[in-house]
C-alpha positions in Angstrom: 43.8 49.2 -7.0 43.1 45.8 -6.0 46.0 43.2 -7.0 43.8 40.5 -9.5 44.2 37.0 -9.5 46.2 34.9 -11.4 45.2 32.7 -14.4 45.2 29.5 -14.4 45.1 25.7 -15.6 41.8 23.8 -14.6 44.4 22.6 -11.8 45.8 25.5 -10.3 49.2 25.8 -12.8 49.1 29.6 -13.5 49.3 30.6 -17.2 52.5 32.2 -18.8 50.8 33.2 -22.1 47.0 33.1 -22.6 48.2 35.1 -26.6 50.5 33.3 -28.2 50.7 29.2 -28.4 54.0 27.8 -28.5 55.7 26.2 -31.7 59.0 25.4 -32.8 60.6 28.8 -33.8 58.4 31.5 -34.7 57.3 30.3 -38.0 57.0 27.0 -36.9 54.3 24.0 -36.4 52.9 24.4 -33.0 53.6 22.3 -30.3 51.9 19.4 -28.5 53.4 20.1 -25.4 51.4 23.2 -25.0 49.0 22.0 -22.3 47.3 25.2 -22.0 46.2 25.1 -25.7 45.1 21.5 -25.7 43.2 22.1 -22.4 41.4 25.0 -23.6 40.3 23.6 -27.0 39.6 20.6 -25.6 37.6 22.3 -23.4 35.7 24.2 -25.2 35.0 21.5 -27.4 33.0 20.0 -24.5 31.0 23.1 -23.3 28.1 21.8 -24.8 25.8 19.1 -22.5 22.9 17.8 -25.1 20.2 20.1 -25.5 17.1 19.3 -23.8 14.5 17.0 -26.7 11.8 19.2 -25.1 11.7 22.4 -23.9 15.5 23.4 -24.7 15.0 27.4 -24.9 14.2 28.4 -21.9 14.6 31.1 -19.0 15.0 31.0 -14.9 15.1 32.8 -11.7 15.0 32.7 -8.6 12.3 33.1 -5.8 10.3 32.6 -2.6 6.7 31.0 -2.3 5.0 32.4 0.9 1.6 30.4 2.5 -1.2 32.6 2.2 -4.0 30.2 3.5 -4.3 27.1 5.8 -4.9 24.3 3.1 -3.7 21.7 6.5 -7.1 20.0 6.0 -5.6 19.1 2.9 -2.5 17.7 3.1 0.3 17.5 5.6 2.9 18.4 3.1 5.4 20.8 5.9 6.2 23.6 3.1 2.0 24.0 3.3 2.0 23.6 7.1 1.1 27.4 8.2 0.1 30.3 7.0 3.7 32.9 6.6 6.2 30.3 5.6 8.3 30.8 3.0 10.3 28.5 0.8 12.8 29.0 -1.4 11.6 28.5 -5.5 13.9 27.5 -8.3 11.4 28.6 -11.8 12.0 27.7 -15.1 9.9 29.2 -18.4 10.2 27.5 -21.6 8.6 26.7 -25.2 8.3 23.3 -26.0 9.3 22.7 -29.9 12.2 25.4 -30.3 15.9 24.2 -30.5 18.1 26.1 -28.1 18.7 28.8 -30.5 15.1 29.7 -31.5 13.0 32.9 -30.5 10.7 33.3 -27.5 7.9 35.1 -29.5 5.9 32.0 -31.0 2.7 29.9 -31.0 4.1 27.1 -28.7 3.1 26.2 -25.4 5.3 26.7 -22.7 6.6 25.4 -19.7 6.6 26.4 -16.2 8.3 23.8 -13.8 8.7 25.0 -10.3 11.2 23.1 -7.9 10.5 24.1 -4.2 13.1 23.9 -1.5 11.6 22.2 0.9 12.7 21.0 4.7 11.6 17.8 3.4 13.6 17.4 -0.2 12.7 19.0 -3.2 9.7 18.9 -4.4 9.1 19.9 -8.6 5.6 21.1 -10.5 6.8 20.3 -13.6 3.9 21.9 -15.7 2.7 24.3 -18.5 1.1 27.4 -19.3 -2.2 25.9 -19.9 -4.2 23.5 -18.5 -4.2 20.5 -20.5 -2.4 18.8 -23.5 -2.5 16.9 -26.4 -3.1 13.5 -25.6 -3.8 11.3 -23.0 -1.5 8.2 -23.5 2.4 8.6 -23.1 2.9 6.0 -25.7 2.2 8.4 -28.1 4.2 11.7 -26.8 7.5 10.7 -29.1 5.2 10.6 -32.3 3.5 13.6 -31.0 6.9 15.6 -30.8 8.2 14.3 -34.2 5.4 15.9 -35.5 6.1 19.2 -33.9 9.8 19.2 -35.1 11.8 19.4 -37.8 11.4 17.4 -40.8 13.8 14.8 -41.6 13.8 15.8 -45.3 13.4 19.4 -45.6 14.7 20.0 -41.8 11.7 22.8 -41.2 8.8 22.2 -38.6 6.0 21.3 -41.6 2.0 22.5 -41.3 1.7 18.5 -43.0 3.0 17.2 -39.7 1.3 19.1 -37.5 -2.2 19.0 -38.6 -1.9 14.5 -40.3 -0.9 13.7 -36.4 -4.1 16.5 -35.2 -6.2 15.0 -37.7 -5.8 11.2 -36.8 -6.1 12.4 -32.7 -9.4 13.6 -32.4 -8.4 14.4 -28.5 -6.2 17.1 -29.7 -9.3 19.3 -30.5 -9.2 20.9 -27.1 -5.7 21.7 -26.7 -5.9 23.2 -30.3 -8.7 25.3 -29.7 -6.3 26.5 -26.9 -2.7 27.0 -28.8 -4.1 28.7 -31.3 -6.5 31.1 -29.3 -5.0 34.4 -27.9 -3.1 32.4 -25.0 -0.9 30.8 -27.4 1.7 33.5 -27.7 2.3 34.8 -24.6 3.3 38.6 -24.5 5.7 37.3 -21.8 6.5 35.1 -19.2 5.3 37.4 -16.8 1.7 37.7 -18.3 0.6 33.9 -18.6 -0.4 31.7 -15.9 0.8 28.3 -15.1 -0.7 25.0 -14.2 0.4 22.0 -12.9 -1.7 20.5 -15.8 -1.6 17.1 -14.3 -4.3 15.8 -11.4 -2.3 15.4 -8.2 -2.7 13.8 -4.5 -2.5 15.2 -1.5 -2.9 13.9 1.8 -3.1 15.3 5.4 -2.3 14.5 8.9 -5.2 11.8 9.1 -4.7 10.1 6.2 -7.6 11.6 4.3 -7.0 11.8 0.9 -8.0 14.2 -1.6 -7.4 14.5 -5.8 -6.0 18.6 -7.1 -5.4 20.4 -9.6 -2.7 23.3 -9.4 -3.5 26.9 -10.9 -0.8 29.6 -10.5 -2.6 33.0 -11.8 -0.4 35.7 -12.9 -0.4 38.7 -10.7 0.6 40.8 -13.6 -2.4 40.5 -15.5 -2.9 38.1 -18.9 -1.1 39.5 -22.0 -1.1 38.3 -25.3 0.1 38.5 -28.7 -1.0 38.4 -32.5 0.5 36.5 -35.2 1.6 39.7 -36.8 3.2 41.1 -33.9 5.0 38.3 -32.5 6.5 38.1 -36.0 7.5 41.4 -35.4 9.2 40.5 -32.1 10.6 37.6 -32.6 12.7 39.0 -35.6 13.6 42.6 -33.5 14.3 40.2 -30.5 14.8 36.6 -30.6 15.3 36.7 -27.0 12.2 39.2 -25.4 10.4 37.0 -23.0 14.3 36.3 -22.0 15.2 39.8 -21.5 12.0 40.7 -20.2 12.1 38.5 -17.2 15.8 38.9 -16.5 15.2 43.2 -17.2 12.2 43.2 -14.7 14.0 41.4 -12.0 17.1 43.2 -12.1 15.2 46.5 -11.9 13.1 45.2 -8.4 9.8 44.8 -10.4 9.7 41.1 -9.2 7.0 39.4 -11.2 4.5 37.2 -8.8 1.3 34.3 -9.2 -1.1 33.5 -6.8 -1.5 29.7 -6.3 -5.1 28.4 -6.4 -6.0 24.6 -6.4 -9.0 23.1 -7.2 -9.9 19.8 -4.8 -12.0 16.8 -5.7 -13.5 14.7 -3.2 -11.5 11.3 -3.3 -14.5 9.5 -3.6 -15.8 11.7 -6.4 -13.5 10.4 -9.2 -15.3 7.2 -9.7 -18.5 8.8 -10.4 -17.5 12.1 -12.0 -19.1 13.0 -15.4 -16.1 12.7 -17.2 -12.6 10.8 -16.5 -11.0 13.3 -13.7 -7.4 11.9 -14.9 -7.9 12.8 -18.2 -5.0 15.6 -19.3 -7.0 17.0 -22.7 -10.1 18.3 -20.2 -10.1 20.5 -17.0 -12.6 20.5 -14.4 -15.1 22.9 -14.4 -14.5 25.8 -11.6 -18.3 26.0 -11.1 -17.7 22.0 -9.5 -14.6 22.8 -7.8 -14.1 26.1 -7.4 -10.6 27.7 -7.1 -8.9 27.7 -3.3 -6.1 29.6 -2.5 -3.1 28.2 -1.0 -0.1 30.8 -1.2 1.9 33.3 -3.4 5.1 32.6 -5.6 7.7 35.4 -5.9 10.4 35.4 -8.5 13.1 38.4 -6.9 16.6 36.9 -8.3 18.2 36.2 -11.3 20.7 33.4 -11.6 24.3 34.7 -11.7 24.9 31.9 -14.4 22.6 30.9 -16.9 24.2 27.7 -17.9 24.9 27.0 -14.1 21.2 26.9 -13.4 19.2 27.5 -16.0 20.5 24.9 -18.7 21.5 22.5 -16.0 18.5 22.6 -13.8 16.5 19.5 -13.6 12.5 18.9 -12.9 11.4 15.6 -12.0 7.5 15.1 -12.0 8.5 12.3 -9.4 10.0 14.5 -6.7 6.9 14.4 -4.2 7.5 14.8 -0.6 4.7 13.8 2.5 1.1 14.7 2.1 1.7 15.1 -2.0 1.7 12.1 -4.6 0.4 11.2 -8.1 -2.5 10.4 -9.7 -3.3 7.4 -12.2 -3.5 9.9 -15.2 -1.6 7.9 -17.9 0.3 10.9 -19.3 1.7 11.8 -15.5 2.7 8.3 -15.2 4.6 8.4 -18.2 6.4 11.5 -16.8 7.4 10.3 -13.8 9.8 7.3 -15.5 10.8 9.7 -18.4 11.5 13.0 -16.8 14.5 11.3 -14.9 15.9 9.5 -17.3 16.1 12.3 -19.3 18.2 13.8 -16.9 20.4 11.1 -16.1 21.5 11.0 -20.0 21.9 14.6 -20.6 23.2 15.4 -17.0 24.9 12.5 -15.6 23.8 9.9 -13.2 24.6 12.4 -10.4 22.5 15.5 -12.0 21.2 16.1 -8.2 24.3 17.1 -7.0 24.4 20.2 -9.3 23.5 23.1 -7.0 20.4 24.0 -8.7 18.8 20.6 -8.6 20.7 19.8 -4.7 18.2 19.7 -1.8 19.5 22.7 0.3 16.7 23.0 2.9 16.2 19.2 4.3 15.8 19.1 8.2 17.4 16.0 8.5 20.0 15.6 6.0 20.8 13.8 2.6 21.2 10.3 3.5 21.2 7.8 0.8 23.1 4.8 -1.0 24.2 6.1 -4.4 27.6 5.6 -5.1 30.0 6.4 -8.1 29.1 7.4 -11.6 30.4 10.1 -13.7 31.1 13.3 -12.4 31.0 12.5 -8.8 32.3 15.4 -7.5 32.1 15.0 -3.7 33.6 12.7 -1.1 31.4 9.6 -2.7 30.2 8.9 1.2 33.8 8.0 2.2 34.1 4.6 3.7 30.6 4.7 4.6 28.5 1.3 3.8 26.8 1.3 0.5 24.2 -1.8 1.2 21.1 -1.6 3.0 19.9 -3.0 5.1 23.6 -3.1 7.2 24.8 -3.3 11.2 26.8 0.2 11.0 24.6 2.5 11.9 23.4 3.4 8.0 20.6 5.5 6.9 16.9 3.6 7.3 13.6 3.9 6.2 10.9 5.9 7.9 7.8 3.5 6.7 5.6 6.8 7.0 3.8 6.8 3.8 4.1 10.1 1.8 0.4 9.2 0.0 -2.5 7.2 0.1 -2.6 4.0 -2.6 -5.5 4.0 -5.2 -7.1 0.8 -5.6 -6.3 -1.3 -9.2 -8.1 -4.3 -10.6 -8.5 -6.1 -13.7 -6.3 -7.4 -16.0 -3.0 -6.8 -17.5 -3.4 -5.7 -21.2 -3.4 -2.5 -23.3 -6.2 -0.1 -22.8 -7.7 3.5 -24.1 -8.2 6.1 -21.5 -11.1 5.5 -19.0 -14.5 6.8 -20.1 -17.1 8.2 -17.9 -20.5 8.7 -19.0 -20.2 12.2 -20.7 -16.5 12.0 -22.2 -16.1 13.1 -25.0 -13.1 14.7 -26.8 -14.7 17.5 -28.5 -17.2 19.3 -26.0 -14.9 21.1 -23.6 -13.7 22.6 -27.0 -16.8 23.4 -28.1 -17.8 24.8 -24.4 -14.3 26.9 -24.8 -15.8 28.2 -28.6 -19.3 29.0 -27.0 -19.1 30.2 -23.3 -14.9 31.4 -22.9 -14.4 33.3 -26.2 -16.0 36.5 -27.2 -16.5 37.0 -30.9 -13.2 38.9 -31.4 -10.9 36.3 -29.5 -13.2 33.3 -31.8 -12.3 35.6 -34.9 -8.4 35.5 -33.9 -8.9 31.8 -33.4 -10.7 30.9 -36.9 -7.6 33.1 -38.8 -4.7 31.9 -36.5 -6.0 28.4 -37.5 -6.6 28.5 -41.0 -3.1 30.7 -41.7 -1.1 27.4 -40.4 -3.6 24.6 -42.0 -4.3 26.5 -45.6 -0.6 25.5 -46.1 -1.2 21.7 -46.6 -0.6 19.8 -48.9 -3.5 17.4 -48.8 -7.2 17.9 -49.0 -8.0 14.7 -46.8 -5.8 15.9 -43.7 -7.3 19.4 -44.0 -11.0 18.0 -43.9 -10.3 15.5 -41.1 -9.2 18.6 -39.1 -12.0 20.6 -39.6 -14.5 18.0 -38.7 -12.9 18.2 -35.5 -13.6 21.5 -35.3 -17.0 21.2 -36.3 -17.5 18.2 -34.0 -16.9 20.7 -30.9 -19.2 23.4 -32.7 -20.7 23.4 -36.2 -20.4 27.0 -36.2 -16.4 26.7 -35.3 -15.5 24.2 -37.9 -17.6 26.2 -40.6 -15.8 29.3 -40.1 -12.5 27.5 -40.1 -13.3 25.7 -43.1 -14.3 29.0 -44.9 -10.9 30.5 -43.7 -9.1 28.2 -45.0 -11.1 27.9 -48.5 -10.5 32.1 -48.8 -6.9 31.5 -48.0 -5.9 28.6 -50.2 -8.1 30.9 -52.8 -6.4 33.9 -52.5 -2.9 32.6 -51.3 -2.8 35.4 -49.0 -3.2 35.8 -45.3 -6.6 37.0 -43.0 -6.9 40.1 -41.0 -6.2 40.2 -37.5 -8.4 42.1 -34.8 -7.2 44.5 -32.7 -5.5 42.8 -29.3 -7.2 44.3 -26.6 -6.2 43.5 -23.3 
C-alpha cells in the first residue's frame, strides 16, 4: 500500500487535527489562534465566484473539431487551412433564465459556446441552440432578461412578464414561434443543434471577403420533449441533460455535430430582401444553401466542474485571421459585454485560468497586461510594460484579421436597417405554414396558450395574439381559442404524441 500524502495548510504547513478545533480546555471557547479553522471557514466562505446573469446552469466537455472540407476560398483562418486538421474544442451547454441551481428539463433556449484552440489564439462561437433571438437592439437585452427572471415581488419568473415585454416587441414573434415549438425543450444536449446565431466575416488569403452564418447539426439525430414530460424529468432529475452528457462521454459514446455554414456574397447584403444582420430572421437555405466545413467531437469530460465548467469564459470578440464580425447590432453589443462580464465575475486576469488560456499559439503569448487580482504567474518579470519601447518588446503584425465594412451618415439613435421585404412577422408565419406539420403546429398552439392563459390582463393577452395572427391568421386564431378554452376551463390542453 501506497504511503498517502500529507494534509495541509493552503501553504504547505501540514495539519495536526483536521477533527477537533482547539479551545481553551475541553469545555472551553475555541481559539483564535487556530489557523487551520479560520483558513478553512474562511475559505469556504469564498468558494463561491458570482453566478453567471445569463446562462449560469450549464454543462462542458471536452473535444476535437476535425476539417472535413476545403472552405480556403473562404477564409484564411489557419484552424480551417486543410482538410484533416484537428483542433482542440472547449464546449459549454447552457439554459439561459435558470439560476445555478435550476433543472435542465425546461422551455428555455440554450446555449452552445464553443472556444477553439487554435495555433493562432483562441477563438469562441459563443451561440445558441436556435438560430435567432429575441430582439435586435442590445439596448434592450437587460429589460429583456428582467422579464425572463424572477420577480422582484413575488420572486417567481411571472407569465405577466414574459408575454407585456413579447406583446410591446412585435420582433419577438419569430423567436416565439420557435421556443415554444417542439425545439424548445431539448431531450438533451446531445439531440439539438447549435448555431452561431449571429452573421459573421470571414476572409481569405486575397482579401476577399465574404458574410456567414454557422450551423452545427447534431449527429445524433433531433430529440425533443413535451411539456408533460419534461415536467416529469425535471422533477425525477433536475440534472438529466447534465448527466446525460457526462454518462455518454464517460461510456465512449462521444456525442458529435457536423458544421455547415451558409455564405453570402459580400456584395449581396446591400440589396438582400431583408436586412442580412438582422438576429430575429435566418436566411433562407434555398438562397444560401448549407456548406460543410468540418466535424466537432466532444470525447472528454472535465476532471473539475468548477475548474472549467463554471470558470470558463466565451468572448464573442475572440476572432483570429480570416474571421471577424458583422454590423448586426445585437453582436456588437456582445462583443463589449461578454468581456466585461468576465472581468467582474472572474477577475481582470480570467484568461489565465487554464480553460480560457491559449494553449495552442505558434508563436507565443506576448502582450502588455500587467497586475490585477489574482495574478498568479511571474507578471512578465522585469519585462517592459509600454509599447512602443527600444528593448526588444512584443510588436504589432499590421496584417489585418478582416476586411472593414464601409459606415456613413450621421451619429444619432436608429431602428434596425429595413430592406424592402422586412418584416417581423413573416418568417414566423413561413415557420407556421411550410416547417411545421399539423401535429408539431398543434403542440405549438397548446404549449403557447398553457403559459399565456395565466395572465392577468386581457390587453397584454390580445396584443400577443395579434402577433400571432400577424404571421398567420390561422396561427393567432387557434392560439386565441386555446387560450379562451383554458382561461374557461382553468385546466390544461392535450398534448400529441412526440414522435421523433
Amino acid at each position: 500500500m501506497s504511503e498517502r500524502p500529507i494534509l495541509t495548510t493552503d501553504v504547505g504547513a501540514p495539519i495536526v487535527d483536521n477533527q477537533n478545533t482547539q479551545s481553551a480546555g475541553e469545555r472551553g471557547p475555541l481559539l483564535i489562534q487556530d489557523q487551520h479553522l479560520l483558513e478553512k471557514l474562511a475559505r469556504f466562505n469564498r468558494e463561491r465566484i458570482p453566478e453567471r446573469i445569463v446562462h449560469a446552469r450549464g454543462s462542458g466537455a471536452y473535444g476535437v473539431f476535425e476539417v472535413t472540407d476545403d472552405v480556403t476560398r473562404y477564409t484564411k483562418a489557419k484552424f480551417l487551412s486543410e482538410v484533416g486538421k484537428r483542433t482542440e474544442v472547449f464546449v459549454r451547454f447552457s439554459t439561459v433564465a435558470g439560476n445555478l441551481g435550476a433543472p435542465d428539463a425546461v422551455r428555455d433556449p440554450r446555449g452552445f459556446a464553443v472556444k477553439f484552440y487554435t495555433e493562432d489564439g483562441n477563438y469562441d462561437l459563443v451561440g445558441n441552440n436556435t438560430p435567432i433571438f429575441f430582439i435586435q437592439d442590445p439596448l434592450k437585452f437587460p429589460d429583456f432578461i428582467h422579464s425572463q427572471k424572477r420577480d422582484p415581488y413575488t420572486g417567481m419568473q411571472e407569465p405577466d412578464n414574459i408575454w407585456d415585454f413579447f406583446s410591446l416587441s412585435p420582433e419577438a414573434t419569430h423567436m416565439f414561434t420557435w421556443l415554444f415549438g417542439d425545439r424548445g425543450i431539448p431531450a438533451s444536449y446531445r439531440h439539438m443543434n447549435g448555431y452561431g446565431s449571429h452573421t459573421f466575416q470571414w476572409m481569405n488569403a486575397d482579401g476577399e471577403a465574404f458574410w456567414i452564418k454557422y450551423h452545427f447539426k447534431t449527429d445524433q439525430g433531433i430529440r425533443f420533449l413535451t411539456n408533460e414530460e419534461a415536467a416529469v424529468v425535471a422533477g425525477r432529475d433536475p440534472d438529466s441533460h447534465q448527466r446525460d452528457l457526462h454518462t455518454a462521454i464517460d461510456r465512449g459514446d462521444y456525442p458529435s455535430w457536423t458544421l455547415y455554414v451558409q455564405i453570402m456574397p459580400w456584395e449581396d447584403a446591400q440589396r438582400y430582401r431583408f436586412n442580412p444582420f438582422d438576429l430575429t430572421k435566418v436566411w433562407p437555405h434555398s438562397d444560401y444553401p448549407l456548406i460543410r466545413v468540418g466535424r466537432m467531437t466532444l470525447n472528454r469530460n472535465p476532471d473539475n466542474v468548477f475548474a472549467d465548467v463554471e470558470q470558463s469564459a466565451f468572448n464573442p470578440n475572440n476572432f483570429v485571421p480570416g474571421i471577424g464580425p458583422s454590423p448586426d447590432k445585437m453582436l456588437q453589443g456582445r462583443l463589449f459585454a461578454y468581456g466585461d462580464a468576465h472581468r467582474y465575475r472572474l477577475g481582470v486576469n480570467y484568461t489565465q485560468l487554464p480553460v480560457n488560456a491559449p494553449r495552442a499559439v505558434a508563436h507565443g503569448v506576448n502582450h502588455y497586461h500587467r497586475d490585477g487580482f489574482m495574478r498568479f504567474d511571474g507578471n512578465h518579470g522585469r519585462k517592459k510594460n509600454y509599447e512602443p519601447n527600444s528593448f526588444d518588446g512584443p510588436v504589432e503584425t499590421g496584417e489585418p484579421f478582416w476586411k472593414p465594412f464601409e459606415v456613413n451618415g450621421l451619429t444619432g439613435t436608429y431602428e434596425t436597417p429595413r430592406h424592402p421585404e422586412d418584416n417581423d412577422f413573416v418568417q414566423a408565419g413561413l415557420m407556421w405554414r411550410k416547417v411545421l406539420d399539423e401535429a408539431a403546429r398543434t403542440r405549438l398552439v397548446n404549449n403557447i396558450a398553457e403559459s399565456l392563459s395565466k395572465v392577468s390582463r386581457e390587453d397584454i393577452i390580445e396584443r400577443s395574439i395579434s402577433h400571432f395572427r400577424n404571421a398567420d391568421s390561422e396561427y393567432g386564431d387557434r392560439v386565441e381559442k386555446a387560450v379562451k378554452e383554458l382561461r374557461a376551463h382553468g385546466g390544461a390542453t392535450e398534448s400529441a404524441a412526440v414522435t421523433r
